[in-house]
SEMI-823301 format. One record per residue (C-alpha): residue in one letter; x, z, y. Coordinates in steps of 0.2 Angstrom, whole numbers, plus 5000, padded with zeros to 4 digits. Layout:
BEGIN
AXZY
...
//
This chain:
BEGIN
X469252924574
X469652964557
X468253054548
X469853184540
X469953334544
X471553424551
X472253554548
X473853654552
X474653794544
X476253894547
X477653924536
X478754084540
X479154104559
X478553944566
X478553794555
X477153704556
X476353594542
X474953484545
X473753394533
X472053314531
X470653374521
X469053274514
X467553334520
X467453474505
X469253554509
X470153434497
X471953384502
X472453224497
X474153194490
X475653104496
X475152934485
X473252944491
X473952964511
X475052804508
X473752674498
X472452734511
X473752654526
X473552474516
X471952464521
X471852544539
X473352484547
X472952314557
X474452264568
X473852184586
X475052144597
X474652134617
X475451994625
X474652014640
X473652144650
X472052074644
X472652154628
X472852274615
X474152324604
X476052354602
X476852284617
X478252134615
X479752254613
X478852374600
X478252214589
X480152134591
X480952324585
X479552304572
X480052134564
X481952174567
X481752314555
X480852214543
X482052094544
X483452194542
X482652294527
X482352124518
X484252074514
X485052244518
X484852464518
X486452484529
X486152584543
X485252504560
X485052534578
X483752494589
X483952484608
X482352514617
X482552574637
X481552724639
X479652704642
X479352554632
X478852654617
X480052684604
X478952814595
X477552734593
X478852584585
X479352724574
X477452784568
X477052594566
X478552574555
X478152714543
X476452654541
X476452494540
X477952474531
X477052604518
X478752734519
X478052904508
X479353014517
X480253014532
X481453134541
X481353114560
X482953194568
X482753244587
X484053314599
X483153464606
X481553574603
X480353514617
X480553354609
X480353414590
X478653494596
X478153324606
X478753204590
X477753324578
X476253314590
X476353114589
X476653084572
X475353184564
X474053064573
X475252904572
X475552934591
X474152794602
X474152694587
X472052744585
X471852694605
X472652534600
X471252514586
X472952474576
X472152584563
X470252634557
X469352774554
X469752784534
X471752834538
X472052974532
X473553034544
X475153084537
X475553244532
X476953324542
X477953454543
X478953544557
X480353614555
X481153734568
X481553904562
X482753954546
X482153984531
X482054154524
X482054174503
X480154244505
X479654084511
X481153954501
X479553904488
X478153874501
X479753774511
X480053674495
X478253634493
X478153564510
X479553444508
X478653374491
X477053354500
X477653294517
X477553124524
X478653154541
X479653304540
X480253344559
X481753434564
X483353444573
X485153414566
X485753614568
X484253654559
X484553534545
X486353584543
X485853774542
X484553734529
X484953834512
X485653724498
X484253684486
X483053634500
X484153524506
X484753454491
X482453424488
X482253364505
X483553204501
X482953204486
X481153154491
X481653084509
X481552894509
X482252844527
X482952954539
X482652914561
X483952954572
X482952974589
X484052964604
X485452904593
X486852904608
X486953104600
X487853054585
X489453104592
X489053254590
X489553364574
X488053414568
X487153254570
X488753164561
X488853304546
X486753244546
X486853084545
X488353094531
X487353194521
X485853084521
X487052894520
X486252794504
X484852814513
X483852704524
X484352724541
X483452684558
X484452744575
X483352744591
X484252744608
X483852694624
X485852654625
X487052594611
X488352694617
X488552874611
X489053034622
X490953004621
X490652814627
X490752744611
X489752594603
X488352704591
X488852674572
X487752524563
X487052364568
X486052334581
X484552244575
X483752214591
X484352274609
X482852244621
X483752264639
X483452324656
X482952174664
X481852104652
X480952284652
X480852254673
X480252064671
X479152114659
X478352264671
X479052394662
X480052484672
X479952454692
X481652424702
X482552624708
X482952624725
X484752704725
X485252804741
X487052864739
X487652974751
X489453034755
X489753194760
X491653274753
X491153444759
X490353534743
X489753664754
X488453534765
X488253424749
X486553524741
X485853514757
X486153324763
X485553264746
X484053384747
X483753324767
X483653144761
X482653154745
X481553244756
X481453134769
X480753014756
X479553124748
X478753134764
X478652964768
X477852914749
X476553034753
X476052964769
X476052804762
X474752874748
X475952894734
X475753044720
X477653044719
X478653214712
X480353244717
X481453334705
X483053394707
X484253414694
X485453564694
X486753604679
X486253754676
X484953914677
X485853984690
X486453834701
X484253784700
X484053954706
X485053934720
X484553774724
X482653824725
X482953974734
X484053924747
X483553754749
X481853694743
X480653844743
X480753814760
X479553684758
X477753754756
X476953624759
X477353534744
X477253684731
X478953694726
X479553764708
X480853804697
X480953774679
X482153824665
X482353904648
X482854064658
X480854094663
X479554164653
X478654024644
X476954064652
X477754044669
X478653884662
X476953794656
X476053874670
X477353764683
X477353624670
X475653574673
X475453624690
X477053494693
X475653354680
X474153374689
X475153354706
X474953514715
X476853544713
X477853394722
X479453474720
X480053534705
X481953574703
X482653624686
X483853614671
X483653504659
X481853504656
X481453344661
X482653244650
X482053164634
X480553134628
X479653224643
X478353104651
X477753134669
X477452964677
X477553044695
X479353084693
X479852974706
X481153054718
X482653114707
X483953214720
X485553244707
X486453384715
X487353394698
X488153254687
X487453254668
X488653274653
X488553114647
X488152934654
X486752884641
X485853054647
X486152994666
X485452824661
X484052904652
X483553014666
X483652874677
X482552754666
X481452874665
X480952864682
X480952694684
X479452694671
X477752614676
X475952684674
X474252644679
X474652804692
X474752744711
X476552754712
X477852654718
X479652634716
X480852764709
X482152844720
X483752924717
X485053014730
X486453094724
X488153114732
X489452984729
X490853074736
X490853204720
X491753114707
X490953134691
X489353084698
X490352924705
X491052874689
X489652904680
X488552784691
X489852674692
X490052654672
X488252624670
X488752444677
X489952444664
X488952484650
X487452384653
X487552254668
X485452244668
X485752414680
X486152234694
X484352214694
X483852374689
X484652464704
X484552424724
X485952514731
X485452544750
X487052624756
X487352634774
X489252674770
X489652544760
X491552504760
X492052324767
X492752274751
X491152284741
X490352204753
X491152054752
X491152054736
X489352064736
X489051944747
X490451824737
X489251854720
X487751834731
X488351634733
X488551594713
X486651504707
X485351664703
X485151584686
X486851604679
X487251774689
X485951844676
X486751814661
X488551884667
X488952014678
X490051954689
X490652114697
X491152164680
X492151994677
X494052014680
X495551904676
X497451894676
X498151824694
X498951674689
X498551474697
X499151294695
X498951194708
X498451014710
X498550924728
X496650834732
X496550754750
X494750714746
X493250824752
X492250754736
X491850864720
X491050804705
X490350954698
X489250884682
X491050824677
X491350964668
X490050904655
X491450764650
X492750904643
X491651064637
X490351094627
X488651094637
X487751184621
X488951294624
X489551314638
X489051444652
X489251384671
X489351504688
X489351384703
X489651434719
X489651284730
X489751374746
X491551444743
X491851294732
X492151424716
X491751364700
X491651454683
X491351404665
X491351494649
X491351404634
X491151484616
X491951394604
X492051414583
X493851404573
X494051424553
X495051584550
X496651554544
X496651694529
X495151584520
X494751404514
X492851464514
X491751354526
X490351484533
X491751604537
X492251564556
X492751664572
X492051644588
X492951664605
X492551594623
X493851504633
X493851554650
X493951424668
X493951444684
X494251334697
X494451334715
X494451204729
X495451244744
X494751114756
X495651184770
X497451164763
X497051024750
X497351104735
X496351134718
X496751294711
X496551334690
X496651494678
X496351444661
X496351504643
X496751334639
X497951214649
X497251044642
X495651084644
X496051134662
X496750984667
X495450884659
X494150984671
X495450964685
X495350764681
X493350744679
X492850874693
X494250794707
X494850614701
X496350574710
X497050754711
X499050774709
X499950924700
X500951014713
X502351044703
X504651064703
X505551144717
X504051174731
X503351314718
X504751424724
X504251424741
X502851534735
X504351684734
X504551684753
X504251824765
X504351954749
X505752084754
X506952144741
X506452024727
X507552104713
X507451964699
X506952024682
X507151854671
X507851674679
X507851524667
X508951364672
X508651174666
X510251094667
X510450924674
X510850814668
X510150884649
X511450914638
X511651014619
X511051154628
X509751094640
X508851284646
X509551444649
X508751614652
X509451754660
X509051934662
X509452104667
X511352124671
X511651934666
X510351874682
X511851914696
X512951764686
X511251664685
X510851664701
X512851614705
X512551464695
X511051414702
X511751414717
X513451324715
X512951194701
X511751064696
X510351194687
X508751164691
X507851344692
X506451324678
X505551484679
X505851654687
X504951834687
X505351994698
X504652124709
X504652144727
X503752204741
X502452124754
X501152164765
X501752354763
X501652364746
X502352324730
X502052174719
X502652044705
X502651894705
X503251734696
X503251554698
X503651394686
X504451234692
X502951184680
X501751234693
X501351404688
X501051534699
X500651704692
X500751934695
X500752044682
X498852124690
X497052104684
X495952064696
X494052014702
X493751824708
X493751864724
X495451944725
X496151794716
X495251664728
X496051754743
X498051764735
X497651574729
X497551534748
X499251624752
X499951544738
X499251374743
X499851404759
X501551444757
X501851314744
X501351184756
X502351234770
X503751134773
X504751234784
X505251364768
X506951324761
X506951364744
X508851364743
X509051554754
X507551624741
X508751654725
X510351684741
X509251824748
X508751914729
X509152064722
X510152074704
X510752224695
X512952224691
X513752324679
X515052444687
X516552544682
X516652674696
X515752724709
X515652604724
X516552634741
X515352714757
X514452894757
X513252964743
X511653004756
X510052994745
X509753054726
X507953064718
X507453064701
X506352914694
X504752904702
X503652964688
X504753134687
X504753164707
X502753124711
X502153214693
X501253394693
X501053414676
X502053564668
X502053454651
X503953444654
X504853604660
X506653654663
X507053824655
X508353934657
X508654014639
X509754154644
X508254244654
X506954134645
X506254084661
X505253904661
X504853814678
X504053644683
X505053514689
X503953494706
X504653664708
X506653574708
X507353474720
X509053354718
X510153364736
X512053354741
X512753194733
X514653174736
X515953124726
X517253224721
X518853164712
X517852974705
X516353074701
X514753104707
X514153284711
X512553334715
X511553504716
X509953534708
X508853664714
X507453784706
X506753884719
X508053954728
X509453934714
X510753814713
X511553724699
X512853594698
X512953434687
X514053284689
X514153094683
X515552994678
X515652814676
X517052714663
X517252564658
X516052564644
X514652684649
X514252834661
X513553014656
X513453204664
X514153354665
X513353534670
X514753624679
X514053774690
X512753884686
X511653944668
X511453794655
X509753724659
X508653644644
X507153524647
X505653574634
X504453444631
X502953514620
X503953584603
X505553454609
X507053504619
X508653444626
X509953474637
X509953434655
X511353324652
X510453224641
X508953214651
X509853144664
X510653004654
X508952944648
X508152984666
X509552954677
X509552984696
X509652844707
X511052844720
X511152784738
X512752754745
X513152674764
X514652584769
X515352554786
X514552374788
X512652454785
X512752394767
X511852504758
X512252504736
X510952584724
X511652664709
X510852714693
X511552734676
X513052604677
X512252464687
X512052444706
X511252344718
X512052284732
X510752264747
X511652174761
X510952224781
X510052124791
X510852054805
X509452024816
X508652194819
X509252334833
X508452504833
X506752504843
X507052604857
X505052684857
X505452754839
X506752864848
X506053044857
X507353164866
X506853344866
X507453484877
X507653614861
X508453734873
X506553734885
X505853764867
X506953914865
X507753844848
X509153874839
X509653704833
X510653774820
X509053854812
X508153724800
X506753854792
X505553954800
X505154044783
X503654164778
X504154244793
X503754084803
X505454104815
X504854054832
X506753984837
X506953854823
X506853704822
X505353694810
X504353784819
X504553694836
X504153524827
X502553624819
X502153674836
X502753544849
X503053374838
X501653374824
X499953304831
X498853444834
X497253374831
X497653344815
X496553454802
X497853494791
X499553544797
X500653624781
X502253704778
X502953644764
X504753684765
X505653744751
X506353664732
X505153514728
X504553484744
X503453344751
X504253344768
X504953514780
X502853474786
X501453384781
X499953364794
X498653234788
X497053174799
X495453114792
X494452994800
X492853004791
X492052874803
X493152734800
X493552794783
X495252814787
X496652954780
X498352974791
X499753064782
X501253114791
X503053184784
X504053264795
X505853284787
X506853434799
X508753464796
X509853594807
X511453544817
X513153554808
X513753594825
X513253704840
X513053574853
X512153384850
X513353244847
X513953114838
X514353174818
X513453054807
X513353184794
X512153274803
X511053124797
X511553094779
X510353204771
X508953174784
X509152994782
X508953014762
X507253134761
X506352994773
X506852854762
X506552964748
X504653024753
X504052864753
X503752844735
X502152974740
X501552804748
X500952734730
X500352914726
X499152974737
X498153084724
X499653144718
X500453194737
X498453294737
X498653374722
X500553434725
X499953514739
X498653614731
X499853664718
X501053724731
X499953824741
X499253914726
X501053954720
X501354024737
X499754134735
X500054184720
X501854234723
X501754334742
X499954304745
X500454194760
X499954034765
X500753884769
X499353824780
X499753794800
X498053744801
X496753694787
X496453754771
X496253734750
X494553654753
X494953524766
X496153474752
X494653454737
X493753374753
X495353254754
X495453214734
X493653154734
X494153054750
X495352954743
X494752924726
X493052864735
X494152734744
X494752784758
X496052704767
X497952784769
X499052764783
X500852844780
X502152894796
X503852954793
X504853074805
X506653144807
X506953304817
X508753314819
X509153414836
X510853394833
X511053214837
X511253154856
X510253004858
X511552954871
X513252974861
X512552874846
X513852794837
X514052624827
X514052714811
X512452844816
X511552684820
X511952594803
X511152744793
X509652744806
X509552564804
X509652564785
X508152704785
X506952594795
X507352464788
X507152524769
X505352584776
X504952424785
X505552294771
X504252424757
X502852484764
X502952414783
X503152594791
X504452624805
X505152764807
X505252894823
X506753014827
X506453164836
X508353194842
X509253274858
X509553194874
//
């Protein structure tokens, strides 16, 4: 020990200064502290356990620094997982790199008192015998309470005599003028500890004051609160899995849990972390479990109704909100192990080091991921305690806590070997790709993550009737210095990564070059014969393709096109023609309108179809796709490898399949026409675009200026197309008024007209326009059906014929007969309204139709409806949500029969509710919205059976990936299943096929006998 003595005095209402004294009283001054470091400081550096001295990490920060500071001041930051000693890297930069005044800045007070504490005595520098017994330790000043002007001088004369001036950025911004303006006078380097703060305004207005200066940032994560990179270099970034090889930190033993019922969710997390304290102890481990509320009253709660139940273990709470005595009573009961359980705030955050802190229950998320990653590093730390590995439960199902978990992948892919997720609830998806990962060579896996790796869906393909592969071709094309490789020879997947260096093209100046990587992946198909590549670079593909599978042939012209088939309603976006034979003009592209006289000329000429791109749907949903006669396969999606793999083999598949005639794929398309009128047939469906119909935000609203009335569009609804004199009427609905609009069509354009009820305006933050205009930008797309089935889709002044299909009939099992007079209904009666009318027709589907072990069953009748009734079933064991829209409509006459209109309207809200299909959140939250409107307005519900928090509990649901299942219904008593005519059973036909051909659903009819 040093043979100084100590001493601490206090400066106005808790600073804190301390300095040494010779024997005799004397202090020493600023210069005599610093020379007398020359000479006591030895730097030792413990490379193994035998050992002494800084550990690896510490000495590499260390030398980064001095590296740094050698060719530049800029600010630096230094990435050091928590536990592997950043402060002690600080106190052995100030003293061996001789720095006569520092200014430590620390996020909170525990901290401040703690960094003080370490820094007067340069930390465990003295165990480490890193410095003799003629240091004179630093003199250091704590700085936590605002100056008053009795004590401004003895303030000021602290700052000129301190070496380490401790404090936290609210108190450094609140100091007065001239003692700030003498602190960065005399202050050499500043440290940012727990740097990822620097988001935050008082931190930033810190650091701007003090820039000029030398500038270290500590942080156990580069990334700040907000999720961005931390501003300056980083100088060295020592990572999770070198600190877990090294024996820093031991592996954490994740244990999600889902449970989507907030109300069971403190106590299953609690029941498991439990569980595991229990077992730790029995096995002999000092473990703690803490668990972690958001605030003082949510930790109440939690120990209250939840873990003072456990005696046995001593349970406690701790927060700023109990006395200080209490606090530090608790504290080190919970150190010395007579507390196991310990639920709290934020106490245990940084800088706080309790190496029994084992079983971390979260029953709340933290505000930021670097503080989650913190609070998890933390109790991953090792000691010489007899302790084992960390555990953490927390409940997936809640979404913050997901994301945050999930983006510490993100962020920092060590958490792969950092994190063993033991999840009996894992989704099938993850597994497999898992267990896809699990098959690439360990080496390489470490330096990527390959869960993280995603890729644009595109392939060439090359035909290779060999089984053989030559892997160490690839040598022959890339760079093997260079180049990174990720084999998986199980699945035959093979991945290179090859950094390569270009000159810039703004300068002739030799050392200034940019580095980029190009990207390979190939895939052998053995089971169809065909290679598959996406590359970044197309001759260096097929240089791999030739070293790695001699022989293989490019599978290339008219064959690509096959890859097109089985995709229902492709409507063609762009088609380019190469004509044959080649002449002045050799290729041209069309698109848009132009594609209908493309696709005629493909057809009936020579032209050799080059290239095409459109959407579709398939497999019950939408997609894109495009293909080249080049080869070229390729979506518009981002994807993971092992999504890409699986659409390869379909591709592959269909391409080789001989059977496909390519010649019915461009026949069978869908191509947009320019009109002058309206077409022939009967207007029976009109929505909105999609993005208007499914949203619930009030950002744009419809506003009636004569009563200065504003209302959402989900409270609207468009109905009742017919045409009337060439043009296209249609009512729009707010609540329960109506207003009329109509659209015209010309020869050169098309455009609205309001004709019945109060001038509506659409506002859009400070912007507003007329409804007319709104609806030429956003026009409504128009159904019509003709006699034959064939059904035209109008929007703007384009349409889209869509022709019927000629070999379907209507399944009879999607057909039920009902005896509406047995269930006492008027079938002219639609709504059972509030007062829930027990002879309509509503309220017999609600009551005899819908499912009733559904858990949710809701009325959601009225302007901007989802469907007459919404009932939805969960399947929590198979993971599995089943929505149901049942769409009702009343008889136009008093007896079933045979009038097709009774089916029109009917019809066009089934076709029209499937768009919720690709909006299942959005389905959730309308909903919600809806029911709270309802309550708002007549404190009523539109609940049959369920409630507002089975709903929350169906959010979380499907953004924790559940699967969704949709079924569509009409209930129209006043068709007779037995006088159905030609032209009822074209409309039907046209429904179910529209729902079959889109999102593979069929559709049932609830009608008379």
């Amino acid at each position: 020990m040093a043979t100084y003595k100590n001493i601490i005095s206090t400066i106005g209402r808790g600073n804190k200064l301390s300095r040494c004294t010779d024997a005799d009283g004397k202090l020493f001054s600023r210069e005599e502290i610093v020379d007398s470091w020359k000479l006591s400081y030895q730097e030792r550096v413990s490379r193994d356990k035998s050992e002494i001295g800084l550990r690896l990490p510490q000495f590499g920060a260390l030398s980064a620094i001095r590296a740094h500071w050698a060719i530049s001041n800029s600010p630096a930051t230094i990435v050091l997982p928590t536990g592997t000693g950043k402060s002690e890297t600080m106190y052995a930069t100030i003293i061996s790199e001789r720095i006569s005044s520092t200014l430590i800045i620390v996020p909170s007070n525990l901290l401040r008192e703690q960094i003080f504490e370490g820094a007067r005595n340069f930390g465990i520098l003295p165990k480490l015998k890193m410095i003799s017994n003629n240091v004179i330790y630093p003199t250091t000043f704590l700085y936590k309470s605002k100056v008053e002007d009795k004590d401004e001088i003895a303030v000021i004369a602290a700052l000129e005599e301190a070496n380490i001036v401790v404090s936290t950025p609210g108190m450094i911004k609140k100091m007065p003028a001239n003692v700030l303006d003498k602190l960065f006078e005399r202050v050499e380097v500043v440290i940012f500890d727990e740097a990822h703060h620097l988001a935050a305004p008082d931190w930033r207005t810190v650091k701007e004051r003090f820039l000029g200066k030398k500038i270290l940032q500590f942080t156990a994560t580069p990334f700040r609160n907000d999720g961005r990179k931390v501003d300056g270099k980083i100088i060295f970034n020592y990572g999770l899995a070198l600190a877990q090889k090294a024996g820093y930190f031991k592996p954490i033993d994740f244990y999600p849990i889902q449970e989507f019922d907030e109300k069971k969710s403190d106590e299953e997390i609690a029941k498991v972390a439990i569980q595991h304290l229990v077992e730790d102890v029995e096995q002999g481990y000092e473990h703690v479990l803490l668990a972690r509320a958001k605030t003082h009253k949510r930790a109440d709660e939690l120990y209250e109704n939840i873990y003072s139940q456990y005696k046995k273990y001593n349970p406690v709470v701790i927060h700023t909100g109990i006395p200080a005595a209490k606090r530090n009573e608790y504290l080190k009961q919970v150190k010395n192990g007579n507390s196991k359980i310990v639920v709290c705030v934020d106490m245990f955050g940084e800088g706080i080091d309790i190496p029994t802190l084992k079983i971390a229950a979260i029953h709340d998320k933290y505000k930021s991921l670097p503080i989650t990653l913190q609070f998890i590093g933390r109790f991953a730390r090792t000691s010489s305690n007899n302790v084992g590995n960390a555990k953490l439960i927390t409940n997936v199902a809640m979404d913050d806590l997901k994301e945050s978990i999930e983006e510490l992948y993100h962020q920092d892919s060590d958490w792969n070997q950092l994190l063993n997720i033991h999840s009996h609830q894992a989704i099938d998806k993850e597994v497999e790709l898992s267990e896809f990962i699990g098959n690439f060579e360990k080496g390489h896996v470490k330096e990527i993550d390959l869960s993280q790796l995603k890729m644009k869906i595109s392939t060439r393909m090359f035909r290779y009737l060999s089984k053989r592969t030559f892997v160490e071709g690839w040598k022959q094309v890339l760079d093997q210095d260079r180049t990174t490789t990720l084999i998986n020879e199980m699945d035959s997947v093979y991945i290179f990564i090859e950094e390569i260096e270009t000159k810039v093209v703004w300068s002739d100046q030799k050392d200034i070059v940019q580095y980029d990587y190009d990207f390979f992946v190939l895939f052998f198909d053995k089971e169809n014969g065909i290679i598959h590549i996406n590359e970044t670079d197309a001759g260096k593909g097929n240089r791999l393709v030739e070293s790695m599978f001699p022989e293989a042939l490019a599978i290339k012209g008219d064959s690509i096109y096959r890859s097109l088939d089985g995709i229902n309603r492709l409507m063609l976006g762009t088609l380019g023609l190469k004509q044959q034979p080649s002449g002045r003009i050799s290729f041209r592209m069309f698109a848009g309108t132009d594609i209908k006289s493309g696709i005629n000329e493909a057809i009936a000429s020579g032209s050799t179809k080059s290239n095409l791109f459109g959407y579709g749907y398939q497999d019950g949903g939408k997609i894109s796709i495009g293909c080249s006669y080049k080869g070229k396969v390729w979506m518009r999606w981002v994807e993971r490898i092992n999504f890409w793999t699986d659409w390869c083999k379909k591709i592959g598949e269909k391409v080789m399949d001989h059977s496909i005639d390519t010649n019915n794929i461009l026949n069978n398309s869908l191509a947009l026409e320019v009109i002058k009128e309206f077409p022939e047939g009967v207007p029976y469906k009109i929505l909105l675009p999609e993005i208007i119909e499914v949203s619930n935000s009030s950002t744009k609203q419809l506003y009636i200026s004569k009563e200065q009335k504003e209302f959402p569009f989900f409270q609207t609804d468009l109905k009742n197309p017919s045409l009337v004199k060439d043009k296209l009427r249609f009512e729009f609905w707010i609540n329960e008024r109506k207003f009329v609009f109509e659209q015209f069509i010309n020869e050169i354009s098309y455009g609205f007209k309001q004709i019945e009820g109060e001038e509506l305006i659409v506002k859009s933050g400070q912007k507003t326009v007329k409804m007319t205009e709104f609806l030429y930008e956003n026009s409504p797309e128009i159904s019509f059906i003709q006699s034959d089935g064939t059904i035209i889709i109008v929007q703007e002044n384009l349409k889209t014929v869509i022709k019927p299909k000629s070999d379907i009939e209507l399944p009879p099992d999607s057909f039920y007969a009902i005896d509406w007079n047995e269930l006492g209904v008027d079938i002219k009666s639609e709504s059972q309204g509030r007062e829930r009318k027990t002879n309509s027709i509503q309220y017999a589907t609600i009551h005899n139709i819908v499912d009733q072990t559904s858990d949710i069953i809701f009325d959601d009748d009225g302007s901007g409806e989802i469907a007459d009734v919404v009932s939805v079933k969960i399947d929590t064991e198979r993971q599995k949500i089943v929505f149901h829209l049942y769409h009702c409509k009343y008889s136009q006459g008093e007896r079933p029969g045979a009038r097709v209109s009774d089916l029109y309207e009917v019809c066009g809200q089934a076709e029209k509710s499937i768009m919720w299909n690709d909006n299942i959140l959005e389905i959730v939250q309308r909903m919600i919205v809806r029911e709270n409107t309802r309550q708002k307005k007549f404190d009523e519900t539109r609940f049959e059976k369920g409630d507002l928090q089975t709903l929350y509990m169906l959010k979380k649901m499907v953004k924790s990936g559940f699967e969704t299942e949709f079924g569509i219904s009409i209930v129209q008593p006043g068709v007779s299943i037995l006088e159905l005519s030609n032209s009822m059973k074209q409309i039907i036909l046209a429904t179910d096929a529209y729902l079959k051909d889109t999102y593979g659903l069929r559709l049932t009819c609830y009608f008379s006998n």
